[in-house]
C-alpha positions in Angstrom: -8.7 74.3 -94.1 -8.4 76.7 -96.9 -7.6 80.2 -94.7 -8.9 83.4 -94.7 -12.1 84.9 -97.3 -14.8 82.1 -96.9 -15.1 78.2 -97.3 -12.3 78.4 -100.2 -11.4 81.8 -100.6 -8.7 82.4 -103.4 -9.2 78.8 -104.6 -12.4 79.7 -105.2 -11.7 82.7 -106.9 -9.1 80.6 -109.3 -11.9 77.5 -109.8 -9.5 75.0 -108.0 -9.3 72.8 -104.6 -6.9 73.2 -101.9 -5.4 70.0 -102.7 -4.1 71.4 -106.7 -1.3 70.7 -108.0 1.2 74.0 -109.2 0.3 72.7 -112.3 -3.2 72.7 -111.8 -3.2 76.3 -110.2 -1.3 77.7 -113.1 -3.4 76.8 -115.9 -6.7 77.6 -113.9 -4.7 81.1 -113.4 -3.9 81.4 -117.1 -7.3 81.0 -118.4 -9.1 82.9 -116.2 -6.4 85.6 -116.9 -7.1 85.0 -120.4 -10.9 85.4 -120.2 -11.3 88.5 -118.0 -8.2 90.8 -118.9 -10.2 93.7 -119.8 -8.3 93.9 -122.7 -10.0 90.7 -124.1 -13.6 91.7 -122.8 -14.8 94.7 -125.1 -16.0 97.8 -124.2 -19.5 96.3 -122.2 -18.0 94.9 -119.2 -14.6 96.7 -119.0 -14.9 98.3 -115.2 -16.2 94.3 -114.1 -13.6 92.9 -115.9 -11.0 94.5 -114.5 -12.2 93.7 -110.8 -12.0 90.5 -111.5 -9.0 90.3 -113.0 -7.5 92.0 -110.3 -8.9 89.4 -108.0 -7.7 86.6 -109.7 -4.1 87.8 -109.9 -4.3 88.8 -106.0 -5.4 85.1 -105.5 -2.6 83.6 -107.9 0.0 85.7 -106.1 -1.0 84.3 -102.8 -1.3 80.7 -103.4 1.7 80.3 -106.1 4.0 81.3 -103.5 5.0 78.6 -101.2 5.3 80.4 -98.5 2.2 82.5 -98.9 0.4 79.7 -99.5 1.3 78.0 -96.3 0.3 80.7 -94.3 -3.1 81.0 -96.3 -3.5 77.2 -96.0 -3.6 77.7 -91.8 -5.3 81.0 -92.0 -2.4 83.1 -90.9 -1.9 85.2 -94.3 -3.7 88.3 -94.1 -3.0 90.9 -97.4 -2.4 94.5 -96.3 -1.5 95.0 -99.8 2.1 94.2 -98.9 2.8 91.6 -101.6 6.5 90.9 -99.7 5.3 90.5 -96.3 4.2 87.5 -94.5 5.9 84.6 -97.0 9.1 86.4 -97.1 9.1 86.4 -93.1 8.3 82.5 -92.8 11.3 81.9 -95.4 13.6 83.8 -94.0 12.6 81.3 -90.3 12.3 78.7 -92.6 16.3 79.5 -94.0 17.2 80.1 -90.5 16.3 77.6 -89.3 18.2 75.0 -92.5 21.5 76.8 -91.0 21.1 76.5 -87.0 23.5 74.1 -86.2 22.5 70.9 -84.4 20.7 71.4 -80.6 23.1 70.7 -78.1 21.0 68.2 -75.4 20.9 68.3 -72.1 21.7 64.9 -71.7 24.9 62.4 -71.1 25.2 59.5 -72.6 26.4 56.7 -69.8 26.8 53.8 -72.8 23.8 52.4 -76.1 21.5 51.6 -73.7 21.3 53.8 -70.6 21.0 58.1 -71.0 21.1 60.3 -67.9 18.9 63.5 -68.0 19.6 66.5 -66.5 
């Protein structure tokens, strides 16, 4: 399941699978980044260029955050444009929840072998 924008969405945009490896998304990133920076592209294609570009570092923001790319992965991420949004707000559950301290049961325990449920 590869979220929101189509069959693959932003891993289709950076020429990778949903499976990749950070490795793997990070040098896809860097040579697409390389190829279309409309710096790089001449004076032809310079309004194209720059589209795509722009897509390509949208979809490397997304799915080289952990976070973000969680959400994406289950097709919860949406981008308003807020790049601090959505994988800040599961980190900050996801910290939360590292410091809860332990859940209290509702339960006694009679001896090993034998547990009494309230």
């Amino acid at each position: 399941m590869a979220g929101c924008g189509g069959k693959d969405g932003l891993y289709a945009v950076l020429g990778v699978s949903s499976d990749c490896s950070d490795a793997e998304l990070r040098s896809a990133y860097r040579k697409l980044a390389m190829k279309w920076h409309p710096d790089k592209c001449g004076s032809g294609g310079v309004e194209a260029a720059k589209a795509r570009f722009h897509k390509i570092q949208a979809a490397y923001a997304v799915l080289s955050d952990p976070n973000k790319r969680i959400l994406y992965d289950v097709g919860a991420y949406h981008s308003d444009g807020d790049d601090e949004g959505a994988g800040d707000i599961l980190g900050d559950i996801l910290e939360a929840m590292n410091h809860t301290p332990p859940h209290v049961s509702n339960h006694f325990q009679l001896n090993s072998h034998c547990r009494l449920w309230l």
